[in-house]
C-alpha positions in Angstrom: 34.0 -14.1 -3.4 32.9 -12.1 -0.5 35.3 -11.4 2.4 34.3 -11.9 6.1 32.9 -8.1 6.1 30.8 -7.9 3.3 29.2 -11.2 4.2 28.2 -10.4 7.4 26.8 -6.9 6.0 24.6 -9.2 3.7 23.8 -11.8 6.4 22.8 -8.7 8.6 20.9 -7.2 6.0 18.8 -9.9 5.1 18.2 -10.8 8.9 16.6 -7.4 9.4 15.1 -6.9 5.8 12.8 -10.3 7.3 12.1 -8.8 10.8 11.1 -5.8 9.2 8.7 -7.6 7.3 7.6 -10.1 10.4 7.0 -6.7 12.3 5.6 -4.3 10.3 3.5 -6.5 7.5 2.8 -10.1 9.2 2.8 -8.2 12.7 4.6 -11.2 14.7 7.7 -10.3 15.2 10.5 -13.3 16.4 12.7 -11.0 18.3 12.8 -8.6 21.1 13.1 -4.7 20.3 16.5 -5.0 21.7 17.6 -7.6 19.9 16.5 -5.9 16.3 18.1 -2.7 17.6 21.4 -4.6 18.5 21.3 -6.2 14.8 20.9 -2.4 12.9 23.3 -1.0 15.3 26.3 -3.7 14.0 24.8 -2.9 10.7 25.5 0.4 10.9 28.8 0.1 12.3 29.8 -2.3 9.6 28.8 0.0 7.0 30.7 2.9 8.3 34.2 1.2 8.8 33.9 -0.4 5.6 32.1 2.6 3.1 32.8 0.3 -0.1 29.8 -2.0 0.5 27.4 0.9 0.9 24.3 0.2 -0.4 21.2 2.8 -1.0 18.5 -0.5 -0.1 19.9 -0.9 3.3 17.6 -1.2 6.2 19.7 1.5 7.8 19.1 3.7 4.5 15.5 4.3 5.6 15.7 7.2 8.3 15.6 9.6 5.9 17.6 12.4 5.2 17.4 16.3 6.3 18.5 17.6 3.0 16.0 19.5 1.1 14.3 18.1 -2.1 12.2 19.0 -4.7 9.7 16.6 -6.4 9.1 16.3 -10.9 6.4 15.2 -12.0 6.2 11.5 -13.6 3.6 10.6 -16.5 1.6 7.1 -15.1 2.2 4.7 -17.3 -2.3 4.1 -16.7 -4.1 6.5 -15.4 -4.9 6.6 -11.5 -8.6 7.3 -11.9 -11.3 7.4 -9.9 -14.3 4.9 -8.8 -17.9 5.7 -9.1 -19.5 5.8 -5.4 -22.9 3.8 -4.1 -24.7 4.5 -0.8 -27.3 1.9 -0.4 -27.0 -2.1 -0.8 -29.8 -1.2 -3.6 -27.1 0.5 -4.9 -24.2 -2.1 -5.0 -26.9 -4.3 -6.2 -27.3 -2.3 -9.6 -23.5 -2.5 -9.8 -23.5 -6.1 -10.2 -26.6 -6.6 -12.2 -24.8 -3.9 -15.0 -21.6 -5.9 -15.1 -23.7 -9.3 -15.4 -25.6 -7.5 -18.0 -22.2 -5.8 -19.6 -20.9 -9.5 -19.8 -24.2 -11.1 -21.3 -25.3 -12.8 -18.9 -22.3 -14.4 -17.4 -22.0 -14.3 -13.7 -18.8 -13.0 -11.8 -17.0 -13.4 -8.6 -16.6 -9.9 -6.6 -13.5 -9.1 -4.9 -14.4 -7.3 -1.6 -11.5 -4.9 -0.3 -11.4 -1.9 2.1 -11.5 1.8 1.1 -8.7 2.9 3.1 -8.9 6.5 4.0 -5.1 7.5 2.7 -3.3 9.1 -0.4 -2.9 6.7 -3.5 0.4 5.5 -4.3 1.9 3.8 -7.3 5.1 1.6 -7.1 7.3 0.6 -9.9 9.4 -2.9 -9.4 12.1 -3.7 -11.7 14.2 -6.8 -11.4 12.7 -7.0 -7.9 13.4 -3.9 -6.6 11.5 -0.6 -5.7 12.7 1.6 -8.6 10.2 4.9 -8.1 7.4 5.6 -6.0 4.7 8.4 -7.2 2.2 10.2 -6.0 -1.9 9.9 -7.6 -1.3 13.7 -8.5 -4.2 14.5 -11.0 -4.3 10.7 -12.4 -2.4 11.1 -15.2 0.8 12.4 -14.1 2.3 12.7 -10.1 5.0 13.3 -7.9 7.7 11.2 -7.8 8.0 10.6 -3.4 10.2 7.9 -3.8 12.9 9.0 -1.6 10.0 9.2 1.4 8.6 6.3 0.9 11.6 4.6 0.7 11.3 4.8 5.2 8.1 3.3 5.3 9.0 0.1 6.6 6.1 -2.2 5.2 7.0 -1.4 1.7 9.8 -3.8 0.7 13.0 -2.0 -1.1 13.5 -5.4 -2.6 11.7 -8.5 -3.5 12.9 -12.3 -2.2 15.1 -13.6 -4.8 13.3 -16.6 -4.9 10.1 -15.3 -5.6 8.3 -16.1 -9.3 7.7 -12.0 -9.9 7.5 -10.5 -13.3 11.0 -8.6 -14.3 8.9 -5.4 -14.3 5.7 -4.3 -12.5 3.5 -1.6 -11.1 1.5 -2.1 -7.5 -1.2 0.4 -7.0 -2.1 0.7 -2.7 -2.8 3.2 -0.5 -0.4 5.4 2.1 -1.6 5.6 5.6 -1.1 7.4 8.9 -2.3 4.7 11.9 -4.6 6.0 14.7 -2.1 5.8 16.7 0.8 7.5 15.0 -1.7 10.1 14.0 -2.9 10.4 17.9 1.0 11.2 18.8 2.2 13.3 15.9 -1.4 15.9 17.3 -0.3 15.2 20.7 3.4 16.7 19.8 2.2 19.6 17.4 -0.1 21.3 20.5 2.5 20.8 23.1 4.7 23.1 20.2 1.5 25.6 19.7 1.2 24.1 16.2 -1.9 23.6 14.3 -3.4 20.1 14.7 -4.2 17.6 11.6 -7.8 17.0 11.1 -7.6 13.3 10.1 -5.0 10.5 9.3 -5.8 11.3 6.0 -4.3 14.8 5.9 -1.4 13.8 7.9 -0.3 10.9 5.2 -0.8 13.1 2.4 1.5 16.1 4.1 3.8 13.8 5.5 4.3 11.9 1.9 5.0 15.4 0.4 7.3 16.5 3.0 10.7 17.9 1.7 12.8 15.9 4.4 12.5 12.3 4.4 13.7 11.8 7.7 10.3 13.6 8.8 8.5 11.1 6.9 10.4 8.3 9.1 10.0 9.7 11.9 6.3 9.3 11.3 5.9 5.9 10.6 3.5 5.8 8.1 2.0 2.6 6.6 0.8 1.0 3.2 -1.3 -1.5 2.0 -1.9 -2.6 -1.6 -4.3 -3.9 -3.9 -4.3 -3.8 -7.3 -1.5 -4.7 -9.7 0.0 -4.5 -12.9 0.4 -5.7 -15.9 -2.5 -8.8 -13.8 -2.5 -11.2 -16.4 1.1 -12.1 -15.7 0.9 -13.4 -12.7 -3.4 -14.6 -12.6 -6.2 -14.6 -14.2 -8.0 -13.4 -11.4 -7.4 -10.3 -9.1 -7.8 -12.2 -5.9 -5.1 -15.0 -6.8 -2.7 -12.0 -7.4 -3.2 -10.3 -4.8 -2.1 -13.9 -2.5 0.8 -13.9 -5.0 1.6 -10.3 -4.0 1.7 -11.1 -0.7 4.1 -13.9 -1.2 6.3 -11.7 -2.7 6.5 -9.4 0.9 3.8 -6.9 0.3 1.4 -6.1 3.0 -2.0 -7.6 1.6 -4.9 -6.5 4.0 -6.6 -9.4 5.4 -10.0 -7.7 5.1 -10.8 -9.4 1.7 -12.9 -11.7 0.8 -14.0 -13.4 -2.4 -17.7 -13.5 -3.1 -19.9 -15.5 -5.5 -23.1 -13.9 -4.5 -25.0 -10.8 -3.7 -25.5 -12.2 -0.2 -22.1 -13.0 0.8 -21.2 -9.3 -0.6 -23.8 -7.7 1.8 -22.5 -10.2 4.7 -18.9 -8.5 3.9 -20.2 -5.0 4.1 -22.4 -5.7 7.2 -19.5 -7.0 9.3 -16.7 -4.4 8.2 -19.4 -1.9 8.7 -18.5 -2.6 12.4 -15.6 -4.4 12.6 -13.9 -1.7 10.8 -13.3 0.3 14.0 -10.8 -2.7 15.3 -8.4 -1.6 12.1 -5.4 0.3 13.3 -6.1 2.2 10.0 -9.0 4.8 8.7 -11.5 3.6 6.3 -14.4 5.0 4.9 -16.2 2.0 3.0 -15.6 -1.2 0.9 -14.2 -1.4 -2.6 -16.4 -3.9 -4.9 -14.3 -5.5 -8.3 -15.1 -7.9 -10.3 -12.3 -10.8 -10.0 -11.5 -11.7 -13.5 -9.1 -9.5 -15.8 -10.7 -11.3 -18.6 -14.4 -9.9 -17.6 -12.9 -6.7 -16.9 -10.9 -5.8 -19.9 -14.5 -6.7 -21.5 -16.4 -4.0 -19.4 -13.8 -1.4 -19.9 -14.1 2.0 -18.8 -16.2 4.6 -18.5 -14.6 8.3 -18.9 -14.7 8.9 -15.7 -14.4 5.0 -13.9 -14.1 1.6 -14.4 -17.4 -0.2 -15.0 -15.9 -3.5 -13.3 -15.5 -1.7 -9.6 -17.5 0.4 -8.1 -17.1 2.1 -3.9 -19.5 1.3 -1.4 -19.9 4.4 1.4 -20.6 3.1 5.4 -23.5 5.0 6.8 -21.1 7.2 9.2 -19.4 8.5 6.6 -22.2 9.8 4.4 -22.7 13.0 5.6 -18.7 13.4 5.6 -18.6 12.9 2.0 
């Protein structure tokens, strides 16, 4: 049984694990700044005076540390490849005729998602907790990063207990810089003479790879996910499990939709073809995938893609690409 100590060091870490998650994945937090800062300080105290019931998932774990590291290389257990890119509604049109075609005739729902404009992660849950975090690397092997991104606050170290998860699992999402993280990091490099980043883009992927995690902190990056593995445990379709995902404490972009036709698919592009500049992220087009993992596994793969998704370019980043 736990004595008075221990349990508040559990009560406090729970407490905060669940602002963290109001704050930086729901965005509505339930208690002042001061408040949360009160909480982690008593945390923190607690931990020091009483070493024994130190924990490596704490909320006060995720600052970082200054000491050097170096990063292996992990094998993915699937490879992280790429998607085919379309530039006209003509385009994404064809896309969905050739998976209609692929699947005889059958019709399909299309998931609609954003392209975020960040580095590719892969997350490995086991028994509900974050066991390694690795980098896209060359798609079939990358760099293990999990010590950084154990500091990015909307990933969750460790899943609700009382949430229906498979024992083991892989979530695929992307690592961001926000505009305005990105806007003060350039801000702070030319007051220091030091060359600026070009785009959020560069800034996540040099931040992630950063040799001192308590840089990475300091930078607050963000993540979002979207596609997970092994699906069929959890849904038969990819837009049921990525609600389920979100259940479990993962940050689950809003910007998705399901669509059962071609209109509702050019609707979708249409209005995140604008609205798109309200995100507090980078993107640089919409992601098209067919829903069911059934229809899917049928279409396979090509050697380069998937022939069930396909990336859809907005007209501003054309000549970028």
């Amino acid at each position: 049984m736990a004595d008075i100590f221990e349990q508040r060091i559990l009560d406090l870490r729970k407490e905060i694990n669940e602002y963290n998650h109001q704050y930086y994945v729901l965005n509505a937090p339930t208690i002042s700044d001061k408040e949360f800062d009160d909480k982690l300080r008593e945390l923190q105290d607690l931990e020091e005076s009483y070493p024994q019931y130190f924990d490596a998932y704490s909320p006060t774990q995720r600052v970082g540390s200054d000491l050097t590291q170096g990063f292996k290389q992990v094998k993915h257990a699937r490879p992280m490849i790429s998607l085919s890119n379309s530039y006209s509604v003509e385009e994404v049109a064809d896309f969905l005729t050739r998976a209609e075609n692929g699947l005889n005739g059958e019709r399909c729902e299309i998931v609609g998602e954003m392209k975020f404009d960040g580095t590719s992660i892969s997350l490995i849950y086991n028994k509900g907790r974050l066991e390694r975090a690795v980098t896209r690397g060359d798609g079939e092997k990358g760099d293990d990063v999990t010590a950084n991104v154990l500091t990015i606050k909307s990933i969750p170290l460790r899943l609700p207990a009382d949430s229906n998860y498979p024992e083991s699992f892989e979530i695929r999402g992307e690592i961001l810089m926000p505009w305005q993280s990105f806007e003060t990091l350039n801000q702070q490099r030319e007051a220091r003479g030091e060359t600026l980043f070009a785009n959020p883009r560069n800034a996540a992927s040099g931040t992630l790879k950063s040799k001192n995690s308590a840089v990475v902190a300091s930078r607050k990056l963000d993540a979002y996910l979207y596609e997970l593995y092994p699906p069929e445990e959890t849904a038969e379709g990819h837009y049921e499990s990525l609600q389920k995902a979100r259940s479990w404490g993962f940050k689950i972009s809003e910007a998705t939709c399901l669509a059962h036709t071609l209109e509702e698919i050019y609707r979708f592009i249409d209005h995140w073809d604008t609205m798109r500049r309200e995100l507090p992220v980078a993107t640089d087009g919409i992601v098209l995938k067919v829903n069911n993992y059934n229809q899917r596994e049928r279409l396979g793969f090509t050697a380069k893609s998937p022939r069930w998704a396909i990336a859809y370019k907005f007209q501003a980043e054309r000549g970028r690409t």
